[in-house]
N, C-alpha and C positions, 0 to 999 in steps of 0.2 A: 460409458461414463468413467469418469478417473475418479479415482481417491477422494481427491475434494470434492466434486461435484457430488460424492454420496456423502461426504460429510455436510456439506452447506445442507443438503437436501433432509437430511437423519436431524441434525443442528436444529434446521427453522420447525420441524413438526413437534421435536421435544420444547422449541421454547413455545411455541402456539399452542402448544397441548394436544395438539392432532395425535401424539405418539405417546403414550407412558414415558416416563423418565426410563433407562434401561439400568442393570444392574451397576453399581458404582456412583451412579446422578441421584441427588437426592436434592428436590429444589423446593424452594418456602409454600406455604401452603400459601394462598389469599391470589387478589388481582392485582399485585403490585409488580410491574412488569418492569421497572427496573432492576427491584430485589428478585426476580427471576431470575435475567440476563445475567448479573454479577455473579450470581450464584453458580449458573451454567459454566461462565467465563472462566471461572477459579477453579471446578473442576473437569470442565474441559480442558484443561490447562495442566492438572494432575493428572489426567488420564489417558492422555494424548489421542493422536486421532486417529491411529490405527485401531489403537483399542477400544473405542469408541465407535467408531463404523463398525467392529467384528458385536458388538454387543446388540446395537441396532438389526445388522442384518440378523442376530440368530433370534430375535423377538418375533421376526415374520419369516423365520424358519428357511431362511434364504444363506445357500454359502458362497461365497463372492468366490471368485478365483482367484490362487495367491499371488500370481503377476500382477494384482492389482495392486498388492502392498508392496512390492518389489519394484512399482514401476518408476518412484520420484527415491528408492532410498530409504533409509529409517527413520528419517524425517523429510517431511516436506517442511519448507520454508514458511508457512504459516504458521505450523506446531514448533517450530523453531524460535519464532519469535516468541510465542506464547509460553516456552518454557525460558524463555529469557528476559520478559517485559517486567518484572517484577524487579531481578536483578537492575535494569537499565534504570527503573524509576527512582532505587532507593537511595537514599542520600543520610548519613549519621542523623541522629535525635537532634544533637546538640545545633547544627546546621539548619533543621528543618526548623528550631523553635526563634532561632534568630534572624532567620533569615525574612525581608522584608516583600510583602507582597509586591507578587512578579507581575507588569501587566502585559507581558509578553508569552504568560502562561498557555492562552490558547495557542500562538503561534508553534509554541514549543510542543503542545499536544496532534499539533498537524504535521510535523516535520518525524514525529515518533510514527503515526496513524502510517504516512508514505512509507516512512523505515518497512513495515511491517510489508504494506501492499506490495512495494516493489518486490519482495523475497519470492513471490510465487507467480508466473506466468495465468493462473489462474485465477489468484486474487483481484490482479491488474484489470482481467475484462472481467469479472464480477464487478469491480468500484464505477468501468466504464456504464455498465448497463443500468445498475445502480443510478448513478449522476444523470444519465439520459433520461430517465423515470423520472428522476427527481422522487425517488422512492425514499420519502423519511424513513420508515419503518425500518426497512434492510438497511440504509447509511446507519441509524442509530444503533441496529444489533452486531452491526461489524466493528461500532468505533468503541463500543460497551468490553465486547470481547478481545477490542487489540489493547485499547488506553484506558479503559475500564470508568472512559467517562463520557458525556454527553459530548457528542461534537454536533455541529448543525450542518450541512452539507452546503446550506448559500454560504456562511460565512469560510466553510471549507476553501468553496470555490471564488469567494472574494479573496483572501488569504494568497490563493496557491497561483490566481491571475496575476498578481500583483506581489509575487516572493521576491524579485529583484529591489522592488523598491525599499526592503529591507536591509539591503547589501551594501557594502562599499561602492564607488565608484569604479572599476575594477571590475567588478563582478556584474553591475547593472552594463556597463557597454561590451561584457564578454555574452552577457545571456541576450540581447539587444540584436547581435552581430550571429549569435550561429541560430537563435530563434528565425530571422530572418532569413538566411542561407537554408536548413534545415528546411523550411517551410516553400518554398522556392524550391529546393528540388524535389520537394513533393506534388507541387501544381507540375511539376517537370515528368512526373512518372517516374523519377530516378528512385526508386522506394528503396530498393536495392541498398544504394549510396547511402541512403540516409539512416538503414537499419545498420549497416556496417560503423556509422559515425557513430551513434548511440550505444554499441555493444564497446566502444572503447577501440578500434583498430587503428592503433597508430601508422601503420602505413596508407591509412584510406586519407584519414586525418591529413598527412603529408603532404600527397597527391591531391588532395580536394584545397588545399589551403591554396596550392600554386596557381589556381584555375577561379576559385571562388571570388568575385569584384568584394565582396566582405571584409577580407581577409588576405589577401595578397598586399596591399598596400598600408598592411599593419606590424609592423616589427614585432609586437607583442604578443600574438596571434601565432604562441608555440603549442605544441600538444600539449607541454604542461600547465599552459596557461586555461588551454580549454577545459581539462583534465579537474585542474582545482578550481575553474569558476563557473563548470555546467555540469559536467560530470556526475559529480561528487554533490552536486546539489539536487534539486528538486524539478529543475527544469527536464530533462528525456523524458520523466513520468507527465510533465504538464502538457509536454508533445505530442506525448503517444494520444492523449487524452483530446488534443486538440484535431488532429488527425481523423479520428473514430468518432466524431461529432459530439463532442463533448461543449456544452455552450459555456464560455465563464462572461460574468456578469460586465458592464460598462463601469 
């Protein structure tokens, strides 16, 4: 098991109550399980996850081995975000009291939720297993703990099927053109190709553009075009997702 695997693990027993709270966690008394989760969120989020897994394991008297803490860093990218998600959300008093109801607010709460997933190799097939379930329960204590607000996982996934349609022109025939390509060398067995496109490698990028029927007979179709209108957006993660049988809605 890695790091986060005994965090998610320590995490869901403390919010279900199967575990005591360990020393540091102190969460509301009653059955209100959102006023849990936030509670959890906010200090899990003080307490970060190392130190959080080491308090857990010495409750059932268990010592982890330290390559365990050493093996993603002093942060992994989940607790990264968590100590940053606050910073990200806040915006001046004077801003938030004039500011006019956004109704673009969940969209904006889905694009922060990815922000986060993508950061951790582990998060990513946690959200996958998650979405195959169609597991409310875990969707809501993950989107509680990254955006500290109710997300719903269909509209998630209505949302994140259909992110181009939010976009420029521009961006809806850049996501159009490597979603298709992309997808295509994956009926191909070419997995290889398509993990190398994904990870950003501009010489693969090169090479595949001259050969791909997508993208060859596109002038526009530079890296930096891929770069700012797949890249940098939402679409690899809806790939990956797509790939690993993830169903998004018609």
């Amino acid at each position: 098991m890695t790091l986060f695997d005994y965090y998610l693990r320590y995490m869901t027993e403390v919010w279900e109550g199967t575990r005591p709270a360990p020393e540091g966690i102190t969460l509301p008394e009653g059955g209100d399980e959102n006023a849990r989760i936030q509670a959890l969120g906010q200090q899990l989020q003080d307490m970060g996850m190392a130190a959080f897994v080491r308090a857990c394991a010495a409750q059932d008297g268990t010592v982890l081995p330290e390559e365990l803490f050493a093996e993603s860093g002093d942060l992994g990218g989940f607790e990264l975000f968590l100590q940053n998600a606050d910073k990200a959300q806040e915006a001046p008093a004077a801003e938030k009291k004039s500011a006019t109801p956004d109704p673009d607010a969940n969209k904006h709460a889905f694009e922060v939720f990815l922000d986060c997933i993508a950061m951790d190799d582990g998060l990513v097939q946690y959200l996958i297993d998650v979405l195959k379930r169609m597991d409310r329960k875990e969707f809501f204590k993950l989107s509680q703990i990254t955006t500290k607000l109710d997300l719903d996982p269909e509209e998630f996934l209505y949302w994140l099927g259909r992110r181009e349609m939010y976009a420029d022109e521009e961006e809806q025939g850049c996501a159009a053109a490597m979603d298709h390509a992309l997808l295509r060398l994956a009926d191909e067995g070419r997995l290889d190709v398509v993990a190398a496109l994904l990870s950003g490698d501009r010489n693969t990028f090169e090479t595949f553009r001259c050969e791909a029927p997508e993208l060859m007979h596109a002038p526009i179709a530079t890296f930096e075009w891929y770069e700012k209108n797949y890249l940098d957006r939402d679409y690899p993660i809806r790939l990956i997702m797509r790939l690993n049988g993830v169903q998004f809605p018609n």
